[in-house]
C-alpha positions as semicolon CSV with decimal commas, in nm:
position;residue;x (nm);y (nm);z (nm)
1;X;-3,316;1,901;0,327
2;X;-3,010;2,134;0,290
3;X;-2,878;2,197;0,005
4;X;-2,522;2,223;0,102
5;X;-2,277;2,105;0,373
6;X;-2,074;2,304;0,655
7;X;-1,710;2,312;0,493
8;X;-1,508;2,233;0,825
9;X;-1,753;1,959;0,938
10;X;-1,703;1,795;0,586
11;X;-1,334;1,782;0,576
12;X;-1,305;1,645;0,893
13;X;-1,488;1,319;0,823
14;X;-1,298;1,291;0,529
15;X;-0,958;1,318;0,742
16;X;-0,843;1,643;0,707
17;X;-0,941;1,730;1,032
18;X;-0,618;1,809;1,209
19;X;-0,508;2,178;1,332
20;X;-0,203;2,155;1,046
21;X;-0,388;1,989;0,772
22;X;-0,734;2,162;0,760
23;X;-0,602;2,460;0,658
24;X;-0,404;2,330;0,337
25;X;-0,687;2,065;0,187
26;X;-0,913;2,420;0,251
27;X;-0,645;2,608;0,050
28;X;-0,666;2,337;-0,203
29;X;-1,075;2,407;-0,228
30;X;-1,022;2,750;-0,323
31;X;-0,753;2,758;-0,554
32;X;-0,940;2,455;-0,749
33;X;-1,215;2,754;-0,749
34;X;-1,458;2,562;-0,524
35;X;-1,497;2,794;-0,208
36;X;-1,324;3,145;-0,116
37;X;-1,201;3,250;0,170
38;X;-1,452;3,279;0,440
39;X;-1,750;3,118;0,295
40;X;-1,798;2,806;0,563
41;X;-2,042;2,589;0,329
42;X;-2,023;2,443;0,021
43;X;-2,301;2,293;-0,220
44;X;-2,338;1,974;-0,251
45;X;-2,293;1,951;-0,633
46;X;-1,946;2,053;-0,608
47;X;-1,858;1,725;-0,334
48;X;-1,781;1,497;-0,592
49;X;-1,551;1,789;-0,754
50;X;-1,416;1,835;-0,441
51;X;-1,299;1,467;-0,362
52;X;-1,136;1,436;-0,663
53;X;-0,925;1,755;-0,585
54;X;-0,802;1,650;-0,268
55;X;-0,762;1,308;-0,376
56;X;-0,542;1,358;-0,659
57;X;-0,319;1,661;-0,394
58;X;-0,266;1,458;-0,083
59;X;-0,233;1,110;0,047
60;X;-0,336;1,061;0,357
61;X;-0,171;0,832;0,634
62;X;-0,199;0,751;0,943
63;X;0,128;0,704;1,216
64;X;0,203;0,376;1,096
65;X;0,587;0,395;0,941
66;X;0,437;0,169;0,685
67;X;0,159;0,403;0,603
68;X;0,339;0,698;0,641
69;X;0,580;0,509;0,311
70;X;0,329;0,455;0,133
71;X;0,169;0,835;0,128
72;X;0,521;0,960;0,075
73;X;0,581;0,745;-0,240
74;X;0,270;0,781;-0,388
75;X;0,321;1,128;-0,607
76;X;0,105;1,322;-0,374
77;X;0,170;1,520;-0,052
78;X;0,148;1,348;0,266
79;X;-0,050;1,471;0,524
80;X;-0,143;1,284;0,866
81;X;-0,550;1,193;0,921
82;X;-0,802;1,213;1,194
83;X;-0,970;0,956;1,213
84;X;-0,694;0,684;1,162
85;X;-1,014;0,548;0,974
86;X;-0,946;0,749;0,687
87;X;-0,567;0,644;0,632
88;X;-0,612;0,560;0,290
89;X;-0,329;0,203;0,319
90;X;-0,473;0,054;0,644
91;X;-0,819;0,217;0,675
92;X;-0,732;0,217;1,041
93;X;-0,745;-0,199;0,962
94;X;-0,402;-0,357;1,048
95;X;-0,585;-0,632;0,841
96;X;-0,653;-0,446;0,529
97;X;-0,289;-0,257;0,577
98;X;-0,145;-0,651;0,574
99;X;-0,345;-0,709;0,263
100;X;-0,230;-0,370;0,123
101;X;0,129;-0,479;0,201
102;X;0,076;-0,820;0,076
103;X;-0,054;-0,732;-0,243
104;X;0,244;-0,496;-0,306
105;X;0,490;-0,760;-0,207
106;X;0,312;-1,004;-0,483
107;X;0,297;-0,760;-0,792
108;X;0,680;-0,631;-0,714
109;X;0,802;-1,016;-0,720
110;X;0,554;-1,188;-0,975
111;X;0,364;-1,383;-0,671
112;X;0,016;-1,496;-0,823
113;X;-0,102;-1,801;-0,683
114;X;-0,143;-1,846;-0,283
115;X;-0,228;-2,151;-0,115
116;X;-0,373;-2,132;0,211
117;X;-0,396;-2,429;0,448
118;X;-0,627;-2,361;0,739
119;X;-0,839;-2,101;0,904
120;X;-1,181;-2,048;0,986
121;X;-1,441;-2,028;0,737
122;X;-1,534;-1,645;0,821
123;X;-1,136;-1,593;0,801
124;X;-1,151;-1,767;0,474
125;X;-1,438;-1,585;0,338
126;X;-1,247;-1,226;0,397
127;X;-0,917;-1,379;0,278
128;X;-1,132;-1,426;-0,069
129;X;-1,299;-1,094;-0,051
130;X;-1,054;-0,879;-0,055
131;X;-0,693;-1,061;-0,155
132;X;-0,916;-1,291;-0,465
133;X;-0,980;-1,050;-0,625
134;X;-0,624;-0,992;-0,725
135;X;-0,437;-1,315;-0,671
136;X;-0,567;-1,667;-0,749
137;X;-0,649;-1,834;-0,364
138;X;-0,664;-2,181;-0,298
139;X;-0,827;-2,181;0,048
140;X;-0,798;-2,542;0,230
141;X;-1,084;-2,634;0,472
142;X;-0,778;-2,730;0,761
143;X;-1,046;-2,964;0,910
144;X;-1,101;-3,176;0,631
145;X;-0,982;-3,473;0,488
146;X;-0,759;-3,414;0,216
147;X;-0,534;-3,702;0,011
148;X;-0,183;-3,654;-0,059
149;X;-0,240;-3,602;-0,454
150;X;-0,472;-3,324;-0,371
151;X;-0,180;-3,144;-0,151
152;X;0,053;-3,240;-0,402
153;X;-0,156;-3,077;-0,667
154;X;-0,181;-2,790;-0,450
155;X;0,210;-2,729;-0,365
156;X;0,227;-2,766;-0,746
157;X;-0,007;-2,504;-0,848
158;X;0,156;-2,229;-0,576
159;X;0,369;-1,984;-0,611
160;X;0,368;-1,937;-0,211
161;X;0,174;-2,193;0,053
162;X;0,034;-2,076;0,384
163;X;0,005;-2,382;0,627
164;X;-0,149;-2,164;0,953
165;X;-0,039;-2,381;1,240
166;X;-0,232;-2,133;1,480
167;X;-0,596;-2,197;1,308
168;X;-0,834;-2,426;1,276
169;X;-0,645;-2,742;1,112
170;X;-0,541;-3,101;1,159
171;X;-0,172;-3,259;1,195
172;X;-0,275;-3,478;0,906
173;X;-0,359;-3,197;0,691
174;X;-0,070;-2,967;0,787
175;X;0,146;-3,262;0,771
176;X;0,062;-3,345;0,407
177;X;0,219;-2,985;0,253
178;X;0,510;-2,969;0,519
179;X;0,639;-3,275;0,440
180;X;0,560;-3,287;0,076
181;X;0,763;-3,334;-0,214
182;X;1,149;-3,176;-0,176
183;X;1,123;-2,933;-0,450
184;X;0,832;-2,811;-0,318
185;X;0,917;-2,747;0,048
186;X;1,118;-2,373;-0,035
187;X;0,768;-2,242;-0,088
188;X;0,564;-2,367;0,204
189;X;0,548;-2,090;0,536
190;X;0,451;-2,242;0,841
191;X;0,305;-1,978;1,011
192;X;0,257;-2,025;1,409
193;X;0,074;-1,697;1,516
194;X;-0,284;-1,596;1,542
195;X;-0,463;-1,351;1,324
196;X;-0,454;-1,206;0,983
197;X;-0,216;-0,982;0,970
198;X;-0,007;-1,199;1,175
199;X;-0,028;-1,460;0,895
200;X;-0,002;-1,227;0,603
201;X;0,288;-1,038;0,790
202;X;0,479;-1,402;0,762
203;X;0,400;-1,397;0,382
204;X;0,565;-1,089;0,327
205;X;0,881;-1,176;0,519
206;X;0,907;-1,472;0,314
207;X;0,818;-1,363;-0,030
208;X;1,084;-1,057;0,023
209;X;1,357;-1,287;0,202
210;X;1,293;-1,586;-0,144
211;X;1,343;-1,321;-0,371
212;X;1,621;-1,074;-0,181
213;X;1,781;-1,494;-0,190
214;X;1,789;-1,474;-0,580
């Protein structure tokens, strides 16, 4: 097994593949004192060393305007990746860059609890995994039966309420947080559009139009 890696090759997966941007995370190598000019391979002790230099120098982005924001207000230098897969918002995942942007729009305007009414269970499942373990979720089975105290508990507890229209969920259900109490109602989104990021997209319009409102 070889005991070290081909220099190019390696910062290429890791995004820094392009004609313009290859040459600068390289530059970075050697002045961190981890290659020299000319040498093409690097041992594989000095990876993790590595990382952490280009890391902490660039943020990579993909096109995405969004993305793009994001590397250029993040301290570092922004440089474009190849593979979009290495963008370090989206991941090349207009998911996980909704999630990214969602989570952002929650810690700049004190959002911590999310209700969401609806969805699949697999859709539910990655809704925990990845925005739970930040925010507090309420996920609601949209198929279920579900009393009026419960939903009244629910738009109670929330700072924000999903109610996704376009997913898997009953009138009855739907019905109980759209037309629930008054002083509840400024909260609830009824989002009509398929799809993650669609629904998460809504949030963030909402959550930034509320509190622009204040």
């Amino acid at each position: 097994m070889s005991s070290d890696v081909g220099i190019d090759q390696w910062l290429r997966e890791r995004g820094y593949g392009l004609a313009e941007v290859k040459p600068r995370a390289r530059a970075a190598l050697e002045e961190a004192g981890l290659t020299r000019p000319g040498k093409q391979r690097m041992s594989l002790e000095k990876l993790p060393r590595a990382e952490e230099v280009l890391r902490a120098r660039f943020a990579l982005h993909c096109e995405s305007p969004e993305c793009q924001q994001y590397a250029e207000h993040s301290g570092r230098i922004p440089l474009r990746c190849d593979p979009r897969s290495t963008c370090e918002r989206c991941g090349g995942s207009a998911n996980q860059a909704a999630e990214n942007a969602l989570l952002e729009a929650c810690r700049k305007h004190g959002v911590k609890k999310i209700c969401i009414v609806g969805g699949s269970p697999a859709v539910r499942e990655e809704l925990e995994a990845t925005l739970g373990r930040v925010l507090e979720l309420r996920l609601v089975d949209g198929t279920e039966r579900r009393t009026s105290e419960r939903a009244n508990r629910d738009l109670e507890w929330a700072d924000l309420v999903l109610v996704w229209g376009a997913s898997e969920l009953h009138h009855k259900v739907s019905w109980l947080y759209t037309q629930g109490p008054p002083q509840h109602r400024r909260k609830v989104v009824l989002v009509a559009k398929r799809g993650i990021a669609a629904l998460l997209s809504e949030a963030i319009a909402h959550i930034d139009r509320v509190s622009g409102g204040k």
